[in-house]
C-alpha positions, -999 to +999 in steps of 0.1 A: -853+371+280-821+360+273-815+322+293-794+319+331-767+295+326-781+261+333-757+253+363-769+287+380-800+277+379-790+243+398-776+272+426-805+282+435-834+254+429-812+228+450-829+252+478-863+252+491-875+289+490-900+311+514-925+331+503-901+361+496-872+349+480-839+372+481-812+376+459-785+396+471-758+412+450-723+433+456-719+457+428-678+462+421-668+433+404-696+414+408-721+429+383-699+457+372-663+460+364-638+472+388-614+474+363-591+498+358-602+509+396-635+511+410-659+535+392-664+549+425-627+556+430-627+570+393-662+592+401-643+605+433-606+615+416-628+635+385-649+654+406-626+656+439-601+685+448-572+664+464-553+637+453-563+598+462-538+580+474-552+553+494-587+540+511-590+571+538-583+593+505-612+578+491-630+576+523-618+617+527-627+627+490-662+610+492-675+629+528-667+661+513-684+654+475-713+640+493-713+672+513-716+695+477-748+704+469-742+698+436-734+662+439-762+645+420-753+666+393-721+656+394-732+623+391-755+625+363-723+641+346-700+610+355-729+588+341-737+603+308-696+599+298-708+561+299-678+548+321-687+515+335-687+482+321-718+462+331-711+418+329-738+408+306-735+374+316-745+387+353-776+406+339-787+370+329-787+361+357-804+392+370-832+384+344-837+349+353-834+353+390-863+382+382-883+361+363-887+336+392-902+361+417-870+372+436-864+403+453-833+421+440-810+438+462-778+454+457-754+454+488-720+475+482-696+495+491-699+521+468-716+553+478-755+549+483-762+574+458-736+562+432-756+530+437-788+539+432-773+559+399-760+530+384-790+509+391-810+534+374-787+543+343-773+506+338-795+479+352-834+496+345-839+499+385-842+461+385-833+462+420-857+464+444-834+479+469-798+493+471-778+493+500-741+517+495-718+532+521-735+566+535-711+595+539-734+621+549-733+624+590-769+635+593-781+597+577-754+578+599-766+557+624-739+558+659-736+519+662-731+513+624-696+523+602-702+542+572-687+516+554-708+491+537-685+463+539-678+429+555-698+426+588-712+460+579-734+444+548-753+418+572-761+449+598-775+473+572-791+444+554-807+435+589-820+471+595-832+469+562-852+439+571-834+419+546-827+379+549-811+366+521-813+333+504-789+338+478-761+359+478-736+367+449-703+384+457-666+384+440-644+391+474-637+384+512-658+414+517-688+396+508-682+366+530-698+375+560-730+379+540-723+343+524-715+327+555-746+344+573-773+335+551-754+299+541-763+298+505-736+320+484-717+323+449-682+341+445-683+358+410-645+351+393-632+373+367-602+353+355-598+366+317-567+381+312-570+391+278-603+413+288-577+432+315-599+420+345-585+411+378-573+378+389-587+365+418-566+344+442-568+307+447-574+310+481-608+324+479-622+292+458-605+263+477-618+286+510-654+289+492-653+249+484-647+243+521-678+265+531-695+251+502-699+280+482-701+277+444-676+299+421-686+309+387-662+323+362-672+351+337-650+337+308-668+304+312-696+318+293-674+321+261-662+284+262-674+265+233-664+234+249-695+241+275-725+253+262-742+252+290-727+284+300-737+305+266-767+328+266-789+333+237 
């Protein structure tokens, strides 16, 4: 099993752990890329009948897929052109964060089933549970959005029965879970020549006043700090 990057390691062991200990992970741009758009965005403008524009577009395009009968075909169609970029450096941590006895748990935005798709297509359903936006009105509950985002993660991980102790996230959409369970790490994807986003200076200096730690991708290929590199 390839090696978790010493100083990730020091994350989570600086922590004193119950019996069922929690790792929790957003999916877009955290484990996978969300470069050049969200794979759920690019799913939805293949398969969708009207042109995506903005977030209600999406929103729009995704309550009607989800309402096709034919939708998990269309997903295991999307999946087999091989579209999405998984962060091997993040699967490391996966593996390691496995190894020690933690529960995995994806918490995004994406679609539940698109979720539950790439878990099993790109990660080996290492994740004990996934937890996606729902766009089919007979699964919605009335007091909770559809939307799998911000305050939305900590209620759906709640009715799930899920408290974090670690939580791993690349945006302000993740923050509420960080700040709820205390204890979280903002994924940075700072390489330019790889064509992934930057990410704004505001969220580290905001996630070194919370004390959050910040991890950069491209730190793994730095010779200068081996620490980083995984066999």
């Amino acid at each position: 099993m390839k090696r978790i990057a010493v100083l990730l390691l020091l994350f989570v062991s600086q922590f004193t752990f119950a019996q069922d200990k929690v790792a929790v992970f957003d999916m877009d741009g955290t484990l996978i890329s969300e470069e050049p758009a969200y794979a759920m965005a690019i799913f939805a403008k293949e398969y969708g009948q009207n042109q995506i524009e903005t977030v209600n577009d999406l929103v729009n395009e995704l309550k009607a897929l989800t309402k096709n009968p034919r939708y998990d075909k269309m997903l295991k169609s999307f999946m087999k052109t091989d579209p999405i970029k998984v962060y091997p450096q993040m699967m490391d941590v996966v593996d390691s964060l496995k190894a020690e006895g933690y529960k995995l748990v994806i918490c995004t935005g994406s679609e539940v089933r698109f979720a539950e798709a790439v878990n099993k297509k790109y990660f080996n359903n290492k994740f004990d549970v996934v937890i996606g936006s729902e766009f089919r009105a007979e699964k919605l509950k009335p007091t909770n959005s559809s939307i799998n985002d911000k305050e939305g993660k900590i209620d759906n991980l709640k009715s799930n029965g899920i408290t974090p102790t670690i939580v791993y996230g690349n945006s302000h959409g993740d923050f509420p879970m960080m700040k709820w369970v205390g204890n979280g790490v903002l994924v940075i994807h700072d390489d330019k020549a790889s064509g992934e986003y930057d990410k704004p200076e505001q969220y580290i200096k905001e996630c070194n006043e919370l004390g959050f730690k910040t991890i950069k991708i491209s730190d793994w290929n730095l010779s200068e700090n081996p620490s980083w590199k995984t066999k």
